[in-house]
C-alpha positions in Angstrom: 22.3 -4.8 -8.1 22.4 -3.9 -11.9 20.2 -3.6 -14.6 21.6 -6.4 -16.2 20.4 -8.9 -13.1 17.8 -11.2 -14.5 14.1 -11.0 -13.3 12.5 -13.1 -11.2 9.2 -13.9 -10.0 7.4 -14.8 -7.2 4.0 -16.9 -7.8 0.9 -17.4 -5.2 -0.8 -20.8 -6.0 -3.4 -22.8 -4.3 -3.3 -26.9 -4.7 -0.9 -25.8 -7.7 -3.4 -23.4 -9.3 -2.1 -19.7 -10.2 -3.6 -16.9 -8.3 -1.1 -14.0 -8.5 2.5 -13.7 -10.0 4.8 -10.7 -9.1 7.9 -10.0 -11.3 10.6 -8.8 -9.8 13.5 -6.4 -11.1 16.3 -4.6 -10.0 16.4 -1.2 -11.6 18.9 0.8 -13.3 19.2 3.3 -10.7 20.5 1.9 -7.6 18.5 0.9 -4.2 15.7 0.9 -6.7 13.7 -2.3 -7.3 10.6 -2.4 -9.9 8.0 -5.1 -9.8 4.7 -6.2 -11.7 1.6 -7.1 -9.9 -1.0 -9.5 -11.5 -3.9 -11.6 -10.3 -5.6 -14.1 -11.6 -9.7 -12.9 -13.0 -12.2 -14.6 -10.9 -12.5 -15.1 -7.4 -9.7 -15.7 -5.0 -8.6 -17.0 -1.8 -9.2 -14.2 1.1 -5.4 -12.6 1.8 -4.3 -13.8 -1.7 -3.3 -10.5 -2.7 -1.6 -9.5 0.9 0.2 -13.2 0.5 1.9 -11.3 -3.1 3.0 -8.2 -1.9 4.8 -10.0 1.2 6.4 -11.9 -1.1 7.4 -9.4 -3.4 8.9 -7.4 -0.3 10.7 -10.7 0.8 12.2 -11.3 -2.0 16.3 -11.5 -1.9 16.5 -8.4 -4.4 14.3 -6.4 -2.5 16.4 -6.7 0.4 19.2 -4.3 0.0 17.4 -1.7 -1.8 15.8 1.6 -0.7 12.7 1.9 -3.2 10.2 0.0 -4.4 8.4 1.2 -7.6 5.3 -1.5 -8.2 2.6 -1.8 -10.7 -1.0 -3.2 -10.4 -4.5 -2.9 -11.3 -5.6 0.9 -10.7 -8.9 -1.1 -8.5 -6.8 -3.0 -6.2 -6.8 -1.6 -2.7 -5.9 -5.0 -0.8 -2.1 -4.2 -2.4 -2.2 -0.7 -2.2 -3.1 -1.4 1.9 -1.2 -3.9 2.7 2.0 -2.1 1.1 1.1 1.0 3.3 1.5 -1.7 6.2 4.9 -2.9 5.3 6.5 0.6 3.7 7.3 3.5 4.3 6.5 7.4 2.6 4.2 5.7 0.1 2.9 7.7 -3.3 0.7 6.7 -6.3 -0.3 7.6 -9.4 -2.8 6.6 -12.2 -1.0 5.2 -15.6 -4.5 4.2 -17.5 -5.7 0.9 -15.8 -2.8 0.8 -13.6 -1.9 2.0 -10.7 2.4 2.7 -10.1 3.3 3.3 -6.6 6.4 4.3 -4.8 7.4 3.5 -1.8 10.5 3.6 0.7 11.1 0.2 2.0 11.3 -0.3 6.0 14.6 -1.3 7.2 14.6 -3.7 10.0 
């Protein structure tokens, strides 16, 4: 993949209602795919926020590379869990109200 692929994103709705979105990126290094977290304010759907990060990780441009480097609220810890789950060698650190984590993507 190269940095000039176009970003996609992957949405988690309810009866058509927006509860998270995801954008999705290859990076410019390669095996290195960056994403965006977001959820909706308010309350949500239990598992809405493990349904976004497995479809981040299932997403076609996540699939051949190595890396993940995602972005989310700093408070979130139903992300931050459920991408320990499904990764592997997982690190984090604060940027202000965010939180950036890394993570080396299982391989089947």
């Amino acid at each position: 993949m190269t940095r000039s692929d176009v970003p996609s994103s992957v949405r988690v709705e309810d009866d058509g209602k927006l509860l998270a979105e995801a954008d999705v990126c290859p990076d410019a290094e390669p095996g290195v795919v960056r994403s965006a977290l977001h959820v909706e304010a308010g309350h949500l759907p239990p598992g809405t926020r493990t349904r976004l990060v497995d479809a981040v990780l299932e997403h076609p441009a996540v699939e051949g590379a190595e890396k993940l480097v995602a972005s989310m609220p700093i408070s979130d810890s139903e992300m931050l869990g459920r991408l320990r789950e499904r990764t592997d060698e997982l690190g984090t650190r604060a940027a202000g109200a965010t939180k950036i984590v890394e993570a080396r993507i299982e391989k089947p």
